[in-house]
GULOBA-879239 format. One record per residue (C-alpha): x, y, z; residue number from 0; residue in three letters. Coordinates in Angstrom, 3 decimals, padded with zeros to 6 digits. Layout:
BEGIN
       c1       c2       c3 num residuo
        X        Y        Z NUM     ALA
...
//
This chain:
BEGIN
       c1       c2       c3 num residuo
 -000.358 -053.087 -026.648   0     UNK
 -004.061 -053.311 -028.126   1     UNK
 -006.188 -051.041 -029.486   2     UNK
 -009.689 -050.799 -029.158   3     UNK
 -012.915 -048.473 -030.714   4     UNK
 -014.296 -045.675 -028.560   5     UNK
 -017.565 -047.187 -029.746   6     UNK
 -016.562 -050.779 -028.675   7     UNK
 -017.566 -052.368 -032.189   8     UNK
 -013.682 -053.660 -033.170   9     UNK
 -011.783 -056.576 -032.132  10     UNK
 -009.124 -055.577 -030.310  11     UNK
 -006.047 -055.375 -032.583  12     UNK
 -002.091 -054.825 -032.459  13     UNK
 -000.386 -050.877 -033.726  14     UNK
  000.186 -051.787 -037.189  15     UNK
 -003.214 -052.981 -038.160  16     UNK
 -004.938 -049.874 -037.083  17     UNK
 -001.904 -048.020 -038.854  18     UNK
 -003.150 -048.984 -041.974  19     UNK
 -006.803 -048.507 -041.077  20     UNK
 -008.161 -045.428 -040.700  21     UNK
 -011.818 -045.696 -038.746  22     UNK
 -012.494 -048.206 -036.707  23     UNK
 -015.441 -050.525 -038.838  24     UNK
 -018.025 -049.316 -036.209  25     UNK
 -017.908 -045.589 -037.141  26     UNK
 -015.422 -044.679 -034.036  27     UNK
 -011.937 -043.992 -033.260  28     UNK
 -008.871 -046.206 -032.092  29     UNK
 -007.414 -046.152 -028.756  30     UNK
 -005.609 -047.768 -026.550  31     UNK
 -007.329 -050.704 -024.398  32     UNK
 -005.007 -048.891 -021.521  33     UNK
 -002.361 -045.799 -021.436  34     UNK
  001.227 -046.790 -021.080  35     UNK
  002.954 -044.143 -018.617  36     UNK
  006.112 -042.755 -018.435  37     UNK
  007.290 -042.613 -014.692  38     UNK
  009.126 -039.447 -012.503  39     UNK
  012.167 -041.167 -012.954  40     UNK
  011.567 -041.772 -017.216  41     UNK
  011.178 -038.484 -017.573  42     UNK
  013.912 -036.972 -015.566  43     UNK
  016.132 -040.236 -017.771  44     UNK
  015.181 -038.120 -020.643  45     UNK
  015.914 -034.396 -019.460  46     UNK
  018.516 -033.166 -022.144  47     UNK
  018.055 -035.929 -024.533  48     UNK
  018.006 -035.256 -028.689  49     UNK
  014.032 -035.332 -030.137  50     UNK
  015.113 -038.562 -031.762  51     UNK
  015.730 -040.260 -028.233  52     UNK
  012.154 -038.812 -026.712  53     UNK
  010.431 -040.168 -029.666  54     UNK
  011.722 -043.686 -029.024  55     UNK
  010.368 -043.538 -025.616  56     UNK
  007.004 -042.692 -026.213  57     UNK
  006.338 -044.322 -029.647  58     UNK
  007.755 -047.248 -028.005  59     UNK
  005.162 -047.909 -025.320  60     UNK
  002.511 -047.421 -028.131  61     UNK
  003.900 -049.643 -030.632  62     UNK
  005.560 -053.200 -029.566  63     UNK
  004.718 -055.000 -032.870  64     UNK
  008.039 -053.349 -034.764  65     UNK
  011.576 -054.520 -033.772  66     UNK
  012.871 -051.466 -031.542  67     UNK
  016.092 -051.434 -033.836  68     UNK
  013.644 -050.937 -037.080  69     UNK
  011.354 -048.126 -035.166  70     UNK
  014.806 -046.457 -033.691  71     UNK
  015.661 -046.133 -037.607  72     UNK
  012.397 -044.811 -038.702  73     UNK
  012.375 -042.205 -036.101  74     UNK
  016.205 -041.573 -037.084  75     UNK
  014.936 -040.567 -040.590  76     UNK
  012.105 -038.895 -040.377  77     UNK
  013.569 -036.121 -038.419  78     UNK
  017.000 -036.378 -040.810  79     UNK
  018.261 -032.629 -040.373  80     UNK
  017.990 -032.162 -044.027  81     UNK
  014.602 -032.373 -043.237  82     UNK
  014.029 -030.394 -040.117  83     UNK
  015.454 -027.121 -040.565  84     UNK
  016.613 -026.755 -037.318  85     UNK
  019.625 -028.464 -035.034  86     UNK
  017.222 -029.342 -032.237  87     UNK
  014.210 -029.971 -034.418  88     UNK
  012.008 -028.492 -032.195  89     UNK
  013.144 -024.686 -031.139  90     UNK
  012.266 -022.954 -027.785  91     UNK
  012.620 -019.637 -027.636  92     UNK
  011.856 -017.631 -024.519  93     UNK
  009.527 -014.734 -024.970  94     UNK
  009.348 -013.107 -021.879  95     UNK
  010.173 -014.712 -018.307  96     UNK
  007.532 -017.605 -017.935  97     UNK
  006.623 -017.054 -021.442  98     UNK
  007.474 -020.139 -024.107  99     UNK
  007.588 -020.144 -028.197 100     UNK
  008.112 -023.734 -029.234 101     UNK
  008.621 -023.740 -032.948 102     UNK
  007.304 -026.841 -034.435 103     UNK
  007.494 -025.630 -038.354 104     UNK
  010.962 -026.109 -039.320 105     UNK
  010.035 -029.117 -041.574 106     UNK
  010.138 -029.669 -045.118 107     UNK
  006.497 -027.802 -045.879 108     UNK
  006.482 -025.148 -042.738 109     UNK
  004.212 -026.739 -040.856 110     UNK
  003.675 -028.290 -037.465 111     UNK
  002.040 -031.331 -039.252 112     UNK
  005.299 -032.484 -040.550 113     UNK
  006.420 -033.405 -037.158 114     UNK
  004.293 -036.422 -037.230 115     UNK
  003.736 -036.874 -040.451 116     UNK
  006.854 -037.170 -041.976 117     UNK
  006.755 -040.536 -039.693 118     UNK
  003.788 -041.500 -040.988 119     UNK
  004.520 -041.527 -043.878 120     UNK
  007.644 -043.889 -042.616 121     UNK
  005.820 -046.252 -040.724 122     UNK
  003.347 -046.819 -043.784 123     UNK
  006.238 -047.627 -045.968 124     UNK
  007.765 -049.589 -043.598 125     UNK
  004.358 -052.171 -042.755 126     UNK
  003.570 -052.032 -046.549 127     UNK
  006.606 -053.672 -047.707 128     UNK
  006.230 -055.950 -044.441 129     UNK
  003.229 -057.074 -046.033 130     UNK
  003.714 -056.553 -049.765 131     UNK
  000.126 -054.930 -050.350 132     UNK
 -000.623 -051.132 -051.206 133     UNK
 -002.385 -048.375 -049.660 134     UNK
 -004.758 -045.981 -051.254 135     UNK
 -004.466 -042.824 -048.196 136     UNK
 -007.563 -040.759 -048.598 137     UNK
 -007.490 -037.263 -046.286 138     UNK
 -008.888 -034.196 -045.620 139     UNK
 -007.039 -030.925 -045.145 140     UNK
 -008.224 -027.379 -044.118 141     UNK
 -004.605 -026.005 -044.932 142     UNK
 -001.380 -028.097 -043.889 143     UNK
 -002.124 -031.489 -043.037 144     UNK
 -002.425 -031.575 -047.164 145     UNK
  000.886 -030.438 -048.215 146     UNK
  002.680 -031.900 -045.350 147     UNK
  000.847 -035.784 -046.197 148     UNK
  001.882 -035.671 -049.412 149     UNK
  004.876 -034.192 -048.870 150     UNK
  005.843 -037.283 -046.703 151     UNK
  004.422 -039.771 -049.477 152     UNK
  006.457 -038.480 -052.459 153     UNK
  008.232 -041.339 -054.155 154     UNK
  006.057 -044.038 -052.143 155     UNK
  005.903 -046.926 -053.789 156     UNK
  003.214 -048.566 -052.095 157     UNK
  000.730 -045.770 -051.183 158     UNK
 -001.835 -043.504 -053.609 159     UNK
 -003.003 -040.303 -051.516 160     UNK
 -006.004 -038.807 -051.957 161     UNK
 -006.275 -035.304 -050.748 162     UNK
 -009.389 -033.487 -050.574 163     UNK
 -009.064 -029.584 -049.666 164     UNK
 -012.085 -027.025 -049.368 165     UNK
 -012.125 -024.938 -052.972 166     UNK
 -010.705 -021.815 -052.412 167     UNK
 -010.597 -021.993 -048.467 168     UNK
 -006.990 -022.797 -047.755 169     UNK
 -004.306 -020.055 -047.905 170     UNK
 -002.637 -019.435 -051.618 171     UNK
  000.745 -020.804 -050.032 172     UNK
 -000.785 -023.938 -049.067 173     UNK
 -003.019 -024.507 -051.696 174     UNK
  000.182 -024.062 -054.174 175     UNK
  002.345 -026.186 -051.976 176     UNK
 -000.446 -029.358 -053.030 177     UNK
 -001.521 -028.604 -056.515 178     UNK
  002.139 -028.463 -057.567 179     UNK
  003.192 -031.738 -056.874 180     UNK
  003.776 -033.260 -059.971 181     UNK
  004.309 -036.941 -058.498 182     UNK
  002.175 -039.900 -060.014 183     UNK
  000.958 -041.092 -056.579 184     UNK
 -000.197 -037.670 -055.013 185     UNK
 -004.113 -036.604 -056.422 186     UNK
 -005.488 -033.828 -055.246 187     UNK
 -009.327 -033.489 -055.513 188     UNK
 -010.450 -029.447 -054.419 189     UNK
 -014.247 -029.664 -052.919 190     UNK
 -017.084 -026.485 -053.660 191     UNK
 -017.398 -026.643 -049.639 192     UNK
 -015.641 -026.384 -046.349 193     UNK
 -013.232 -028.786 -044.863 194     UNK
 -016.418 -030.173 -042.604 195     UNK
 -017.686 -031.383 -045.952 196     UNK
 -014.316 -032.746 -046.675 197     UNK
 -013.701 -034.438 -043.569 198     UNK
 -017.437 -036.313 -043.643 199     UNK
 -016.607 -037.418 -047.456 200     UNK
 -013.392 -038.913 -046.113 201     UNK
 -015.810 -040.730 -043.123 202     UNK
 -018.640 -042.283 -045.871 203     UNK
 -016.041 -043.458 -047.950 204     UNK
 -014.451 -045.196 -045.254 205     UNK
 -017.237 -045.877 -043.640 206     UNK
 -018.138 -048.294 -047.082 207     UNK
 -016.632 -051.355 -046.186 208     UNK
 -016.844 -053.068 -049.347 209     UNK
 -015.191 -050.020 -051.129 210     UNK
 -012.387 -049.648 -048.357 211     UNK
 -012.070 -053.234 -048.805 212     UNK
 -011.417 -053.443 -052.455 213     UNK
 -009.169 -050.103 -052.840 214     UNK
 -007.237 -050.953 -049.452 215     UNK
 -008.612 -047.496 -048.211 216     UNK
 -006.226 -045.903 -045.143 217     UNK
 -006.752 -042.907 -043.079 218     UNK
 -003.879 -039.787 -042.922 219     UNK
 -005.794 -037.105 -040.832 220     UNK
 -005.623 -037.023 -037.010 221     UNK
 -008.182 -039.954 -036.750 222     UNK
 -005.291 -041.614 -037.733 223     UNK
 -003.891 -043.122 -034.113 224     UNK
  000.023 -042.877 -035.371 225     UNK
 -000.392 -039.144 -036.178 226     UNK
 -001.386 -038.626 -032.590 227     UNK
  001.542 -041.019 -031.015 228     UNK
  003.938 -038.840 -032.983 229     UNK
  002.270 -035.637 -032.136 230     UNK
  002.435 -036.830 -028.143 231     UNK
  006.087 -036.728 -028.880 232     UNK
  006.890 -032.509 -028.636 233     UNK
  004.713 -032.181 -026.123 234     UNK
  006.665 -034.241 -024.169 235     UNK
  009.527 -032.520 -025.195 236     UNK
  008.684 -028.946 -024.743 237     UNK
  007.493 -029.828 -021.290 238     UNK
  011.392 -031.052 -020.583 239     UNK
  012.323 -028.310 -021.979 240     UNK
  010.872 -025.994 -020.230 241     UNK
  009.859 -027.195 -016.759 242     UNK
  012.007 -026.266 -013.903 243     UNK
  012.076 -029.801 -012.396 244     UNK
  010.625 -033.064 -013.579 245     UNK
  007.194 -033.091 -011.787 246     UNK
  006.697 -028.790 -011.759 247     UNK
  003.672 -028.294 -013.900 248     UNK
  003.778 -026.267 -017.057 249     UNK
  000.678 -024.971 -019.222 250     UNK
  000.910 -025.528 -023.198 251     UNK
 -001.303 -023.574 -025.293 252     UNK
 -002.308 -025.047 -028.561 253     UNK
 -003.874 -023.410 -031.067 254     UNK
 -007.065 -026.266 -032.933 255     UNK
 -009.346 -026.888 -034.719 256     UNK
 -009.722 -030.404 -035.305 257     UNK
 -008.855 -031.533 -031.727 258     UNK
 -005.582 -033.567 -032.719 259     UNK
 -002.719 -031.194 -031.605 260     UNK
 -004.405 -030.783 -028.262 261     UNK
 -005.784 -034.074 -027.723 262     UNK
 -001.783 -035.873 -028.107 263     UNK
 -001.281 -033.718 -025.257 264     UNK
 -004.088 -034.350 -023.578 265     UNK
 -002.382 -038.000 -024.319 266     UNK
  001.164 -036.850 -022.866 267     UNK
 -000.685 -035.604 -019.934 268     UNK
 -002.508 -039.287 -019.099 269     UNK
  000.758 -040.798 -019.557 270     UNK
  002.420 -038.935 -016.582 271     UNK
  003.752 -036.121 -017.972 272     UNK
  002.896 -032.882 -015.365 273     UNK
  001.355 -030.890 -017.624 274     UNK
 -001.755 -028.403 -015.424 275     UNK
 -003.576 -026.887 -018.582 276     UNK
 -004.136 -027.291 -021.604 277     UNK
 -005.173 -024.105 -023.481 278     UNK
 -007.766 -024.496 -026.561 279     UNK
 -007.313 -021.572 -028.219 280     UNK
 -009.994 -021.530 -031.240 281     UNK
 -010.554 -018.658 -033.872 282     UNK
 -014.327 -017.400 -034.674 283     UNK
 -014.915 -021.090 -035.176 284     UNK
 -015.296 -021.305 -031.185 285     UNK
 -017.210 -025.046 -031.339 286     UNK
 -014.303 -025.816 -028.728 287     UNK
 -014.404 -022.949 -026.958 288     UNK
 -017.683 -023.654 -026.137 289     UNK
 -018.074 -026.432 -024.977 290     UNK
 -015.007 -025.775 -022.533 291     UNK
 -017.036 -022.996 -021.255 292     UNK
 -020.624 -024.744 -020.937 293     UNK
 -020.007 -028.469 -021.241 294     UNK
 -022.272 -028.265 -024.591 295     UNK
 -020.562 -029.342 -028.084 296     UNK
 -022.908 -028.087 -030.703 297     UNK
 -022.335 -028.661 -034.378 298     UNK
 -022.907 -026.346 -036.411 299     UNK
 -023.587 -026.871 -040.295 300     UNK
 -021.710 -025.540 -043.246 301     UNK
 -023.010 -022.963 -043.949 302     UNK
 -022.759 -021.629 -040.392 303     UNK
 -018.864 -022.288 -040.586 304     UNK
 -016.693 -018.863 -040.546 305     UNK
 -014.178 -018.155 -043.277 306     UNK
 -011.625 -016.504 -041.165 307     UNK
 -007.627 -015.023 -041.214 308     UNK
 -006.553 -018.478 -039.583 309     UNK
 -008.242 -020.858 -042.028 310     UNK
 -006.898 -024.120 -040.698 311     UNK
 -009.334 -023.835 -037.643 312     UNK
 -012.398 -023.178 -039.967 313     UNK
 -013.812 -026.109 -038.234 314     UNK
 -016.935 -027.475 -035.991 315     UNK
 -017.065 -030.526 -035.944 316     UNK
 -013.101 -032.017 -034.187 317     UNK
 -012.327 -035.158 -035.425 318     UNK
 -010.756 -035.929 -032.548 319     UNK
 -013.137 -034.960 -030.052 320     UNK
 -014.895 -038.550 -029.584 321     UNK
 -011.569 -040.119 -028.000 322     UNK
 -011.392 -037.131 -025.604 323     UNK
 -015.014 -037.967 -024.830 324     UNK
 -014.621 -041.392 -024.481 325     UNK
 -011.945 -040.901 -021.862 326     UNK
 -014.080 -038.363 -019.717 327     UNK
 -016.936 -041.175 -019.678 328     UNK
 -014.236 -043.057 -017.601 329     UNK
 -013.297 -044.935 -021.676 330     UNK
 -016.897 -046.471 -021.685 331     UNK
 -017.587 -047.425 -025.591 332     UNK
 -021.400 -048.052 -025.186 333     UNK
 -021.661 -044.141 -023.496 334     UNK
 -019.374 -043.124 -026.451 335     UNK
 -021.571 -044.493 -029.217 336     UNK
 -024.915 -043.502 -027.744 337     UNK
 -023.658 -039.973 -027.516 338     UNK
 -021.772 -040.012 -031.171 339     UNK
 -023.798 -042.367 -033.203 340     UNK
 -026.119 -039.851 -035.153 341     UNK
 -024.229 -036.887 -033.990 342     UNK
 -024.746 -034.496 -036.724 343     UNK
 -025.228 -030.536 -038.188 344     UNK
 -027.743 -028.974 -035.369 345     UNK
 -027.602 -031.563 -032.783 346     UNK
 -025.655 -031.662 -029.511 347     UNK
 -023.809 -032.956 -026.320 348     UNK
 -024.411 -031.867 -023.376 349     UNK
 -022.663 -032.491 -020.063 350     UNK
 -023.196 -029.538 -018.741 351     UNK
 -024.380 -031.070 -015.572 352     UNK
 -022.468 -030.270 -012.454 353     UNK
 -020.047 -033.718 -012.578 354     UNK
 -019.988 -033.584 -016.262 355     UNK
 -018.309 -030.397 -015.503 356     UNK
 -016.447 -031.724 -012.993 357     UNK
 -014.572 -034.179 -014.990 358     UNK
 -014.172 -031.711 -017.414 359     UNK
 -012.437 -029.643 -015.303 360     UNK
 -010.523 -032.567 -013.672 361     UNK
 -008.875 -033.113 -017.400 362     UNK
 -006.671 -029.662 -017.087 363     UNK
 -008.597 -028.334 -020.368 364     UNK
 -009.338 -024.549 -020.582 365     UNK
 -009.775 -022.670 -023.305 366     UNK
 -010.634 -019.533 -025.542 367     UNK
 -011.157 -017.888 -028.798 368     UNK
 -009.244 -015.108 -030.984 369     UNK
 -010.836 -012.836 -033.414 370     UNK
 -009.074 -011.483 -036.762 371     UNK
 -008.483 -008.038 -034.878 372     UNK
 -007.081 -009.866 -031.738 373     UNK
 -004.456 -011.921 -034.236 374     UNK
 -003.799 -008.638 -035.766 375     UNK
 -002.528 -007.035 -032.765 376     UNK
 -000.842 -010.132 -031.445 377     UNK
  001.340 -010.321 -034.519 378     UNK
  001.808 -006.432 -034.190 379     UNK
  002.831 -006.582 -030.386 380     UNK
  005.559 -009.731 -031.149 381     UNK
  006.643 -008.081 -033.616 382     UNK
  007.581 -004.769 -032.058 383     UNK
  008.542 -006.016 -028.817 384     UNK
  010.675 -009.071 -029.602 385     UNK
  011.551 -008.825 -033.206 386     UNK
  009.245 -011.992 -033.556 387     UNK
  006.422 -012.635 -036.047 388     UNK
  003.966 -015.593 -036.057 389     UNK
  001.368 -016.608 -037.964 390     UNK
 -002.176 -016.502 -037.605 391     UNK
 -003.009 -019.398 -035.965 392     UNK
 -000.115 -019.280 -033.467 393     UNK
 -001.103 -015.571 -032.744 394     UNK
 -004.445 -017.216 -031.931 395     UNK
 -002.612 -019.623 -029.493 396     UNK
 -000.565 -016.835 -027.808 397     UNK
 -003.571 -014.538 -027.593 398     UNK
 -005.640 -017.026 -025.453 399     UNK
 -002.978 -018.230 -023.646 400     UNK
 -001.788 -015.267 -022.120 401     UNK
 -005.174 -015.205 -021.347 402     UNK
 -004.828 -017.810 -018.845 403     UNK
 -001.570 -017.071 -018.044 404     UNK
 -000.133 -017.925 -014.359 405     UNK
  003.081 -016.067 -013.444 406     UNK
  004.114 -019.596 -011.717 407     UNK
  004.041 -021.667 -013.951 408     UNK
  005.420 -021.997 -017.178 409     UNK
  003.684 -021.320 -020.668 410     UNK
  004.664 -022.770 -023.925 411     UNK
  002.736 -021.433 -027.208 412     UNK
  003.264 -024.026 -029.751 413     UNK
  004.140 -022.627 -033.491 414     UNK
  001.629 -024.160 -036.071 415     UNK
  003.252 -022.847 -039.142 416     UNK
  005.545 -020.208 -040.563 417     UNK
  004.063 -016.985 -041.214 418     UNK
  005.148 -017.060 -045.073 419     UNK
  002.117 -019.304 -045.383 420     UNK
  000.036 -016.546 -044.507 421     UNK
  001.828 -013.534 -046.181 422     UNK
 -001.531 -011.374 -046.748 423     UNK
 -003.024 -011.392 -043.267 424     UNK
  001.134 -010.547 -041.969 425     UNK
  001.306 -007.444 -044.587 426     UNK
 -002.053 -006.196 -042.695 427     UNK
 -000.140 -006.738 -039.041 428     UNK
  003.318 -005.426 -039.708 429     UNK
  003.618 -003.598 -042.870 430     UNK
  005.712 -005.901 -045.021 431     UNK
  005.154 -009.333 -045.942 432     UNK
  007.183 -012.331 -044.684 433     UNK
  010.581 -013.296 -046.570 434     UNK
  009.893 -016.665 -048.863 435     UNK
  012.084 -019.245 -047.907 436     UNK
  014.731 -020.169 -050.852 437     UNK
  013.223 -024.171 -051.734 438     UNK
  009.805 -022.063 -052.178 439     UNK
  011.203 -018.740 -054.127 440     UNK
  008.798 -019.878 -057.519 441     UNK
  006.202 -021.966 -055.810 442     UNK
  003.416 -019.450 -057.659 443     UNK
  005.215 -019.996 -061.079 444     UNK
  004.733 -023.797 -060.861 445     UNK
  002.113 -025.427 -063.091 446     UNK
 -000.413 -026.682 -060.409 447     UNK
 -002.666 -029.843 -060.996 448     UNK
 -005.716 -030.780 -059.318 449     UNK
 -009.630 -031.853 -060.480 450     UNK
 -012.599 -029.886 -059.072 451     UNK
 -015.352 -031.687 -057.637 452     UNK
 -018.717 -031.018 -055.844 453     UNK
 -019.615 -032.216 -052.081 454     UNK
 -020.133 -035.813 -053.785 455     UNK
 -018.986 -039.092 -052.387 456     UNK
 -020.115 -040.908 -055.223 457     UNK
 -016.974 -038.480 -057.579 458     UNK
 -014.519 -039.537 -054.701 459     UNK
 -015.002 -043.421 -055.050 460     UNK
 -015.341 -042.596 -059.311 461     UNK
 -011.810 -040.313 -059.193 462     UNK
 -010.160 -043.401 -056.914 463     UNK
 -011.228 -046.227 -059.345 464     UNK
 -010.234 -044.811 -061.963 465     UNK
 -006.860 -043.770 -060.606 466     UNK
 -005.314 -046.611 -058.650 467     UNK
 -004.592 -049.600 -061.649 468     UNK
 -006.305 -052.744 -060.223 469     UNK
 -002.376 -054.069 -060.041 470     UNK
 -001.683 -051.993 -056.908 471     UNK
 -004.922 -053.155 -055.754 472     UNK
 -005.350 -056.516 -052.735 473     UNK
//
């Protein structure tokens, strides 16, 4: 298995060196050179088997450069039940007939993001010591991709993280779950901006080869191609789960902002797995939305970016939307890079033409968008019909996807986080707020620790120097 650049600039290389490398050098994003596929007769193999043995068989076909007996382990422990709250580690729950909740948050920081990256985290470990060297991990996060990255890291002897978070922008729960970590290789840096600006100071620092170079720079977001491997993994699942028959089609709804979660199904989907739609369900934020609709993907600049009750999707500009791009161009790198070279604030893609729309459709995407009074009364209706309550983000995935919703086929809603993360905009829904799990009962009355800094890549490189000792350095 090789992996290539969407924008055709990189030597092909093997799973574990674009593991540890973030962007690809030319600017783009690493996929495979072809899909591996999982046949009828794989996936019916797999009907009733643990979420230990589905992850072997799709992180397998993406990763042949790690002894099976040494991945089979790392899978084993990153979803350890003391870890994964939950005997099945994914939960499906049936709402109403036809009607799916898969709950992806029972890991150690509530979040769906801990499903991959608490292998991450593994696999880093793992390579490092393979090659005795040390990795300074430099992310962006608009809520739980923060807590649950460092969460994975703690204790890592051969990896710094860097975690930048929009000032003020996340929720109180996840900002406290980061600035309370009080481990000597977790820095948190909070920006004066929104996670846009966060994510493009993670890109120009990476994008500086000399500086990558020199501090062994690595990538932890969803541009990161082992985040979206793992993340292929429960959709895979839930579609066993829940499908009738190997080969019946179900929808899955995700609720994104920065592409990822939907694009590792869109993955699951090109490997064989039946799935008909995938919902994009986007808050105020509707970037996605949009260009679903018209087959335009406009940027839109900071200050045009919506603070809204489901801050994780506070996004326009997806991270991973190149690599869905570069498959609907048929995986042609030099279309890729003409269209994302100097894609930036104001400018555009358009393929609104009658076979870019086409293709589009071809892909099984739909999509929609929720507004803070539509999350409102989702949580509201859960909650007094089925004892249920979700949080925001979720209630953004389950309001758009019963908006596309086929009584013959199957709909999963996948969980993005517990609804304790979000315990302000739940009080406004149902009346109370959500009960605080035991582990977090005095997360507020921790001492939290983190350095302020302005929309400046020059005080990112400056807060890395002078952090990682030039002992852990290549």
């Amino acid at each position: 298995m090789r992996y290539i650049s969407t924008r055709g600039g990189m030597t092909p290389a093997r799973f574990c060196d674009v593991l540890l490398g973030g962007l690809a050098a030319d600017g783009g994003l690493v996929v495979p050179e072809s899909f591996p596929t999982l046949s009828a007769g794989e996936l019916a193999a797999l009907q009733g088997a643990t979420y230990e043995q589905v992850a072997q068989a799709v992180v397998s076909r993406f990763v042949d450069d790690i002894p099976e007996a040494d991945l089979a382990a790392l899978i084993a422990a990153a979803y350890d039940r003391r870890l994964f709250h939950h005997p099945a580690v994914v939960s499906l729950r049936q709402i109403e007939p036809g009607f799916h909740m898969a709950g992806l948050a029972h890991g150690p920081t509530l979040a769906f993001k801990d499903m991959a990256l608490q292998l991450v985290g593994r696999l880093f470990e793992y390579e490092l010591a393979r090659r005795g060297e040390h990795l300074t991990v430099l992310g962006a996060t608009s809520g739980d991709t923060g807590s649950s990255a460092e969460y994975a890291m703690i204790g890592a002897r051969n990896v710094d993280v860097f975690m930048l978070s929009p000032l003020g922008r996340t929720s109180p729960f996840q900002a406290a779950q980061m600035y309370t970590l009080d481990e000597p290789n977790i820095h948190n840096l909070a920006v004066r901006g929104v996670f846009d600006e966060c994510q493009d100071l993670v890109k120009e620092v990476t994008g500086d080869a000399a500086f990558k170079q020199t501090h062994r720079i690595g990538a932890v977001n969803s541009i990161n191609w082992a985040r979206i491997v793992a993340q292929a993994v429960y959709h895979v699942f839930v579609y066993l789960a829940v499908a009738p028959e190997v080969g019946a089609p179900v929808d899955i709804a995700v609720p994104t902002g920065n592409f990822g979660n939907v694009y590792a199904g869109f993955v699951a989907r090109r490997m064989g797995v039946p799935i008909r739609h995938l919902i994009v369900a986007t808050n105020e934020n509707d970037v996605l939305d949009e260009f679903f609709r018209s087959g335009r993907y406009r940027v839109r600049p900071a200050a045009d970016v919506i603070a809204t009750s489901s801050p994780a999707m506070d996004i326009s500009k997806a991270s991973n939307f190149e690599r869905y791009v570069h498959a609907l161009l048929g995986d042609d790198s030099t279309a890729t890079s003409a269209l994302f070279s100097g894609l930036g604030p104001a400018s555009a893609i358009d393929l609104s033409n009658d076979q870019g729309f086409a293709r589009i459709a071809a892909t099984g995407f739909v999509s929609g968008s929720s507004t803070h009074a539509d999350r409102i009364a989702t949580i509201r209706r859960l909650h007094a019909d089925h004892g249920l309550v979700v949080d925001p983000h979720t209630a953004d995935g389950v309001t758009v996807g019963l908006e596309h919703r086929d009584p013959d086929v199957p709909l999963v809603c996948l969980e993005t986080a517990q609804p304790v993360k979000f315990a302000a905009t739940i009080a406004e829904a149902v009346g109370t707020p959500p009960p605080v799990p035991a582990r977090f009962a005095d997360l507020f009355q921790r001492p939290q620790r983190y350095d302020v800094i302005d929309v400046d890549v020059a005080a990112v490189k400056a807060h890395i120097a002078a952090t990682v000792p030039a002992t852990r350095r290549p």
